[in-house]
Backbone as a printed PyTorch tensor [residue, N CA C, xyz], in Angstrom:
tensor([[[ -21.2670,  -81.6120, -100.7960],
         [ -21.1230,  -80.4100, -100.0120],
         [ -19.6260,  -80.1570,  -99.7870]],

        [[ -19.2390,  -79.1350,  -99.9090],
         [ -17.5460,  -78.8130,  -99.8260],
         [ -17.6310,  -78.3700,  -98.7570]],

        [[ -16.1550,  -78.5350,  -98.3390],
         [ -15.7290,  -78.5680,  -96.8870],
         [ -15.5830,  -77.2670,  -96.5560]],

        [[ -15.9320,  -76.0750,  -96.9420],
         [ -15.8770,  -74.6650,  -96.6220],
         [ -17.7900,  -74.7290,  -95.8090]],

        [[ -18.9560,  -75.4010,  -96.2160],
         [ -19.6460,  -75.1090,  -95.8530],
         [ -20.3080,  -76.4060,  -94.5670]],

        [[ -19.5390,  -77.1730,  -94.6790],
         [ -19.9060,  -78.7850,  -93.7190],
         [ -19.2020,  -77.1820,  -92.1750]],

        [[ -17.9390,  -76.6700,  -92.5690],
         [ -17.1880,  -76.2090,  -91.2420],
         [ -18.1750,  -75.5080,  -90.5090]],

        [[ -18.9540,  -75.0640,  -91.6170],
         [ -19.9000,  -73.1820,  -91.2390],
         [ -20.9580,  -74.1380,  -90.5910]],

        [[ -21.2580,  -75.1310,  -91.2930],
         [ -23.0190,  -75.9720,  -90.8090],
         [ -22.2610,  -76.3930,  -89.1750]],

        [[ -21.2110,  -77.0690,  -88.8410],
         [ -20.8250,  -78.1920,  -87.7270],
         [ -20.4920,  -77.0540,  -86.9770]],

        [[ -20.1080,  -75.3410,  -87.0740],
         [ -19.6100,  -74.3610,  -86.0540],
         [ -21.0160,  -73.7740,  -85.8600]],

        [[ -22.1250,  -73.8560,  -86.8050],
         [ -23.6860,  -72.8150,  -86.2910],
         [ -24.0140,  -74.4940,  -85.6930]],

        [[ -23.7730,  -75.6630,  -85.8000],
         [ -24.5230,  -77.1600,  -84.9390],
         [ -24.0070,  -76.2060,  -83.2300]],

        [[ -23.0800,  -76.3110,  -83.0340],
         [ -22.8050,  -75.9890,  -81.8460],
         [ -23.5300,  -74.7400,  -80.8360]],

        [[ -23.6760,  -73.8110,  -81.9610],
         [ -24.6670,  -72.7430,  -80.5940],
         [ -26.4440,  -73.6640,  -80.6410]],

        [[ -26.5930,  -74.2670,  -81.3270],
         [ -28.2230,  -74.4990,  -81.3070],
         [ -28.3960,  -75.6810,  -79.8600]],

        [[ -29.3340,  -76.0570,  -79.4800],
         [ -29.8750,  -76.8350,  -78.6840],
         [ -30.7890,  -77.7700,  -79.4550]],

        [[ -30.4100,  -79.2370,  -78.4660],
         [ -31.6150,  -80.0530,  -79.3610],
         [ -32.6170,  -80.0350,  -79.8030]],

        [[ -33.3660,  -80.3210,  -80.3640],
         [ -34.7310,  -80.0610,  -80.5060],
         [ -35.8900,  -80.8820,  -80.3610]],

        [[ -35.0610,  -82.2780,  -80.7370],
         [ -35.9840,  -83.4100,  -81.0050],
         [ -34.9670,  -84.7600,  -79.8880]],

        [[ -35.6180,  -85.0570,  -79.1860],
         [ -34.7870,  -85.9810,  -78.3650],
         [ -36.0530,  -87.7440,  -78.5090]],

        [[ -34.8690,  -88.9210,  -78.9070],
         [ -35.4240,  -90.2730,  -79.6160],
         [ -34.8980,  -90.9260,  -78.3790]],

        [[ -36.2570,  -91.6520,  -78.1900],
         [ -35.9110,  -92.4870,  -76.4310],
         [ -36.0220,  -93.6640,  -77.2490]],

        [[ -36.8400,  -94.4590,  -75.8630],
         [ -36.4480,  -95.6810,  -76.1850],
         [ -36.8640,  -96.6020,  -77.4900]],

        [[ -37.8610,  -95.9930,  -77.5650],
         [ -38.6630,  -96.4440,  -78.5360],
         [ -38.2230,  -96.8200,  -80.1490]],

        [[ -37.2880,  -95.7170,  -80.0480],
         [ -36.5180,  -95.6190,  -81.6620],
         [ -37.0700,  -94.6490,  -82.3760]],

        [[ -36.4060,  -95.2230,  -83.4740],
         [ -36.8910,  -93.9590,  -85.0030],
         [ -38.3320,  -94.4660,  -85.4740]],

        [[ -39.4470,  -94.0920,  -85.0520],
         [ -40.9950,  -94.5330,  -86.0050],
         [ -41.0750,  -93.7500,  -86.1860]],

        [[ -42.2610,  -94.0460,  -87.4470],
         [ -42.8900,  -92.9960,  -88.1830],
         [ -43.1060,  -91.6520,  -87.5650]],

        [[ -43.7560,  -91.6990,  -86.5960],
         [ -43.8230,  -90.2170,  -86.2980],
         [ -42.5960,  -89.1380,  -85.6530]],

        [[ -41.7690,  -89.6190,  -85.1660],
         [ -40.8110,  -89.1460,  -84.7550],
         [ -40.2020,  -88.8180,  -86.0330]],

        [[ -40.0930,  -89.3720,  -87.5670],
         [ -39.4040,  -89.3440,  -88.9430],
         [ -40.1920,  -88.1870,  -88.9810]],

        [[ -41.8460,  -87.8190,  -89.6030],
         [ -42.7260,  -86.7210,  -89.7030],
         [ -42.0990,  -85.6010,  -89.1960]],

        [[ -42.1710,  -85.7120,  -87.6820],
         [ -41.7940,  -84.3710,  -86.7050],
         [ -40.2050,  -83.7340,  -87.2530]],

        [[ -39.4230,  -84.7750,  -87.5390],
         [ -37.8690,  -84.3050,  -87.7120],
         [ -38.4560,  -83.5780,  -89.2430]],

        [[ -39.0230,  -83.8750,  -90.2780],
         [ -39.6440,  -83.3520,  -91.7400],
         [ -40.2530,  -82.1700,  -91.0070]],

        [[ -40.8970,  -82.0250,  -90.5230],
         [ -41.5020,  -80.5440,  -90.0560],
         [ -40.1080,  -79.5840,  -89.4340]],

        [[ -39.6990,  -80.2960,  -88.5520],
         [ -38.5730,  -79.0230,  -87.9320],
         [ -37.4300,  -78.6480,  -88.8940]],

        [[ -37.0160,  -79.6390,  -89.6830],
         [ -35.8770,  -79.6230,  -90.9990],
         [ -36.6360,  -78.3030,  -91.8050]],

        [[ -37.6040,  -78.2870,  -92.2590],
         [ -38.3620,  -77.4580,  -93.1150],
         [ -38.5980,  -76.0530,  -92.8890]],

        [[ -39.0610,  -76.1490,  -91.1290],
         [ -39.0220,  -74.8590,  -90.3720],
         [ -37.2040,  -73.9430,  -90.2780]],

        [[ -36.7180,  -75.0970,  -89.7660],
         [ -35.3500,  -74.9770,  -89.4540],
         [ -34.0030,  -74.5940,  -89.9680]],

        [[ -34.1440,  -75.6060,  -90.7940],
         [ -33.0010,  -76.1110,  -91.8970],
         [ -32.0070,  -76.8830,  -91.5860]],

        [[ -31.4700,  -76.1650,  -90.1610],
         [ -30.4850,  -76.9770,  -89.3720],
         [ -30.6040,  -77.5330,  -87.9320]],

        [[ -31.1150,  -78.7050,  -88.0940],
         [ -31.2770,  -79.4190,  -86.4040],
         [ -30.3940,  -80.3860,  -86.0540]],

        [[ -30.6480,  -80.0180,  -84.4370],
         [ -30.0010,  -81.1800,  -83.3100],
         [ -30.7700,  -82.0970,  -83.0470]],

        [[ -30.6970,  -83.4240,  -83.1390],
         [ -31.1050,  -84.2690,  -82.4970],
         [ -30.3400,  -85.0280,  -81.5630]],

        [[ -31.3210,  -85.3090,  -80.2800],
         [ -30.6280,  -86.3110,  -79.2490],
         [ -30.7260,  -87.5820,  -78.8420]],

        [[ -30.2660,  -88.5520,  -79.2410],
         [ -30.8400,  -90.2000,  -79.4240],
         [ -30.4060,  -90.6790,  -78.1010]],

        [[ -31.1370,  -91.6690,  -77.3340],
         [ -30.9990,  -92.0150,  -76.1670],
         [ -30.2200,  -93.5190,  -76.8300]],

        [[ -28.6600,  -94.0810,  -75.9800],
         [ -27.9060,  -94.9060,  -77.1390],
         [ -28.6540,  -95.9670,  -77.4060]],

        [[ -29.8780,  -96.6660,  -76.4580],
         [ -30.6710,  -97.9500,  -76.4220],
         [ -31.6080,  -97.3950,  -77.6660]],

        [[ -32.0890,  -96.5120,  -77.8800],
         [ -32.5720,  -96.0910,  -79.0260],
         [ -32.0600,  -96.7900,  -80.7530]],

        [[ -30.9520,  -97.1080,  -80.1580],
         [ -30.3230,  -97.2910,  -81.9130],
         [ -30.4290,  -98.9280,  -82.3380]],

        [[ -31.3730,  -99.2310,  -81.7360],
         [ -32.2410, -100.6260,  -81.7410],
         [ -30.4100, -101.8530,  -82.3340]],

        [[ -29.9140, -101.8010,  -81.4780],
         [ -28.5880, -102.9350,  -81.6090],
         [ -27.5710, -102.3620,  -82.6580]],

        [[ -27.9450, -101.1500,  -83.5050],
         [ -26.8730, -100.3390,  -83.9000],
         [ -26.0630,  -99.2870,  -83.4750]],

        [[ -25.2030,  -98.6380,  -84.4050],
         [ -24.3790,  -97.7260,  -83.4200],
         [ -25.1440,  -96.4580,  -83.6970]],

        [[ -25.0390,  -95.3660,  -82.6870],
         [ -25.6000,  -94.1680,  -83.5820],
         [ -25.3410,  -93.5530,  -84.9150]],

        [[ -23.9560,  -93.7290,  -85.3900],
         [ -23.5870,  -93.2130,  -86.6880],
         [ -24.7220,  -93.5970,  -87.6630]],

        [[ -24.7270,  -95.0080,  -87.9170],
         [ -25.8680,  -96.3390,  -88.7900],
         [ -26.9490,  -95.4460,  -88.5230]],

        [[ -27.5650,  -95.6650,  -87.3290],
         [ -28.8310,  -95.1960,  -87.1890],
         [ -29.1540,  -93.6610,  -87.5730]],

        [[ -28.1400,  -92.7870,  -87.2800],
         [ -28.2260,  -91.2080,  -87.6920],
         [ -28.2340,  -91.3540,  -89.4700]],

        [[ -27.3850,  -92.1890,  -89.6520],
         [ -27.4810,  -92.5200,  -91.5440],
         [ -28.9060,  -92.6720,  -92.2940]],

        [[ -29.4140,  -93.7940,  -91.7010],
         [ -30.7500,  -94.1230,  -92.0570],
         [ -31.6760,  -93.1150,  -91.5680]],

        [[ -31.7580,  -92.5760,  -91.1350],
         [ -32.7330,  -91.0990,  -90.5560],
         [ -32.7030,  -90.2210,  -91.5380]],

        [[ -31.0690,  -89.9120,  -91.9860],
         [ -30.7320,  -88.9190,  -92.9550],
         [ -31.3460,  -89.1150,  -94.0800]],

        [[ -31.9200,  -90.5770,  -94.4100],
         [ -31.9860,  -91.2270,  -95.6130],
         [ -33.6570,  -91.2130,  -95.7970]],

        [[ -34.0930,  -91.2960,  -94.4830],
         [ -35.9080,  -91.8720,  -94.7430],
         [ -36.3180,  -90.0580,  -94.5540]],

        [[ -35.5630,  -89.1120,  -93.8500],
         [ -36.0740,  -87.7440,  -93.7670],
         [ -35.4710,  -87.0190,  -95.0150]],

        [[ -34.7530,  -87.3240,  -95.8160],
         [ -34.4870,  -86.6540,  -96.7620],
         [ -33.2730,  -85.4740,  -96.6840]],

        [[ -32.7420,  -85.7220,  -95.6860],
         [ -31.4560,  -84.6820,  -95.3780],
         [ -30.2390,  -85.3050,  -95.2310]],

        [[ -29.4360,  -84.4620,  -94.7540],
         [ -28.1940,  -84.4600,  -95.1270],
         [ -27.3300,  -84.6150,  -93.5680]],

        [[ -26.5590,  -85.3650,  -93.3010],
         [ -26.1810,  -85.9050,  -92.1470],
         [ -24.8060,  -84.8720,  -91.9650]],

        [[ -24.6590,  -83.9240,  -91.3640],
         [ -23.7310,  -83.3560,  -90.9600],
         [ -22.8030,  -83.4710,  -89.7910]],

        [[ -23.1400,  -84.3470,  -88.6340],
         [ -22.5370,  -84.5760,  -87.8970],
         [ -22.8350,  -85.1980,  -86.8970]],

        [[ -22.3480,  -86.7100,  -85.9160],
         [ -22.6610,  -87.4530,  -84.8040],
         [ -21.1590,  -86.9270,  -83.9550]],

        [[ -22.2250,  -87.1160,  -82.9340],
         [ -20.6560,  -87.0140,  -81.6080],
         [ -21.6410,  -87.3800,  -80.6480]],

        [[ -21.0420,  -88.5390,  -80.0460],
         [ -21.6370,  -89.2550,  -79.0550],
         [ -22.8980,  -89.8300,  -79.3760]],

        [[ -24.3760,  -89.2050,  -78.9120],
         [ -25.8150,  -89.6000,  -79.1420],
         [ -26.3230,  -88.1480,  -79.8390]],

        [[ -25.5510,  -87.4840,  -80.2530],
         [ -26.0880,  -85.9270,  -80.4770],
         [ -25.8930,  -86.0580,  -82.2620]],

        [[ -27.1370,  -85.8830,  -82.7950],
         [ -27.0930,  -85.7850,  -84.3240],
         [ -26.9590,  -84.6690,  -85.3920]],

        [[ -26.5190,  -83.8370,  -85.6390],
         [ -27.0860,  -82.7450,  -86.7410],
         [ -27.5980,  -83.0650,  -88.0260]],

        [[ -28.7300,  -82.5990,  -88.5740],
         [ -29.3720,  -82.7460,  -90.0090],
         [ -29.4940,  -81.3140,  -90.7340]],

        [[ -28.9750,  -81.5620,  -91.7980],
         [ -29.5180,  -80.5340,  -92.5770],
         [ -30.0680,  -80.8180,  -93.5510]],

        [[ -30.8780,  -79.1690,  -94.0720],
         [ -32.0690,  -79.7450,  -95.2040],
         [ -31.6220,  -78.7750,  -96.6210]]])
């Protein structure tokens, strides 16, 4: 992805609101499903990871592997706040 369109995806991340917020529990299967449904509807989502969520990793790691088992494209972590695109 060239850096003319990561700017446009990380400046439209900012007006949206989360959508999908990951407690304690972590990333399971169904929480992976639900993020595949809203990516599809969407294209571009927020997610909000609670930090105990990232089961002894950091959020970056954990936002990586999400990107990886949902099939999208990791556009941006800041703090516990994720963006995916599809």
């Amino acid at each position: 992805m060239d850096k003319d369109k990561l700017y446009q995806l990380k400046n439209e991340a900012t007006k949206i609101k989360p959508i999908i917020n990951i407690g304690k529990n972590g990333i399971t299967d169904s929480v992976v499903e639900e993020i595949k449904k809203q990516v599809k509807a969407n294209r571009l989502i927020k997610i909000k990871m609670l930090k105990t969520s990232a089961e002894g990793e950091d959020i970056k790691t954990s936002a990586e592997k999400l990107a990886e088992a949902t099939k999208t494209t990791l556009i941006d972590v800041r703090g516990s706040t994720v963006v995916l695109y599809r």
